[in-house]
C-alpha positions in Angstrom: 125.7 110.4 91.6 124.0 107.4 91.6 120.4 106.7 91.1 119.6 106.1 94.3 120.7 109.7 95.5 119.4 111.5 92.8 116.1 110.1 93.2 115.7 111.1 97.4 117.3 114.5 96.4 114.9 115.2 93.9 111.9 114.1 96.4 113.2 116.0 99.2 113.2 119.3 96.6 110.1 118.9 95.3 108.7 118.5 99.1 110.8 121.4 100.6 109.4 123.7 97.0 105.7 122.4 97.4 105.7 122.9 100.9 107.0 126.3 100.4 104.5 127.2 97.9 101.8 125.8 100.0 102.7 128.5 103.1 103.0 131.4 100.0 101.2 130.8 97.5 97.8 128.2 97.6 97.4 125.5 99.6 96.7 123.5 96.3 100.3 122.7 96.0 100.0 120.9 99.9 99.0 118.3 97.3 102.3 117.7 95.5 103.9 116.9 98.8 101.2 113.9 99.5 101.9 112.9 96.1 105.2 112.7 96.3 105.5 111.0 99.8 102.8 108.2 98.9 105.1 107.7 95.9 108.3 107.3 98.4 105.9 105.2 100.3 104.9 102.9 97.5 108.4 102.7 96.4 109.6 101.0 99.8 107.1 98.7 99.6 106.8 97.6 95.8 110.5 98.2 94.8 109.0 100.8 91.6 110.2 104.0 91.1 109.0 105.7 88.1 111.9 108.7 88.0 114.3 105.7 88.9 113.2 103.8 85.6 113.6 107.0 84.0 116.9 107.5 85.7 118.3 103.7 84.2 117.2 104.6 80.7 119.2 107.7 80.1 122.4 106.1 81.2 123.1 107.2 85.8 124.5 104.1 87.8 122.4 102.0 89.8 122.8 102.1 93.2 121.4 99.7 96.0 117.9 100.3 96.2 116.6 100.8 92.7 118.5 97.7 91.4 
């Protein structure tokens, strides 16, 4: 798995969990998902990825996008 990959996985988990835990447990957690797609949102426009930095350093392939 490339970084690439693992980085949309992870945002599309912590979306479909925070979403989840919005419906079931407090709408407070509505607020993880905004965070997370202004972050994807940023990161198309800018090019940084915070979790993709992280990603580089401990050793996963870099695929296309976080280059």
């Amino acid at each position: 798995m490339n970084i690439d990959r693992f980085v949309l996985a992870f945002a599309g988990l912590v979306v479909l969990v925070s979403l989840g835990l919005g419906i079931w447990a407090s709408q407070w957690w509505f607020l993880l998902t905004g965070f997370v797609g202004l972050n994807l949102l940023q990161a198309a426009f800018t090019g940084f990825c915070p979790l993709a930095m992280i990603l580089k350093r401990i050793g996963l392939k870099s695929g296309q996008a976080f280059a």
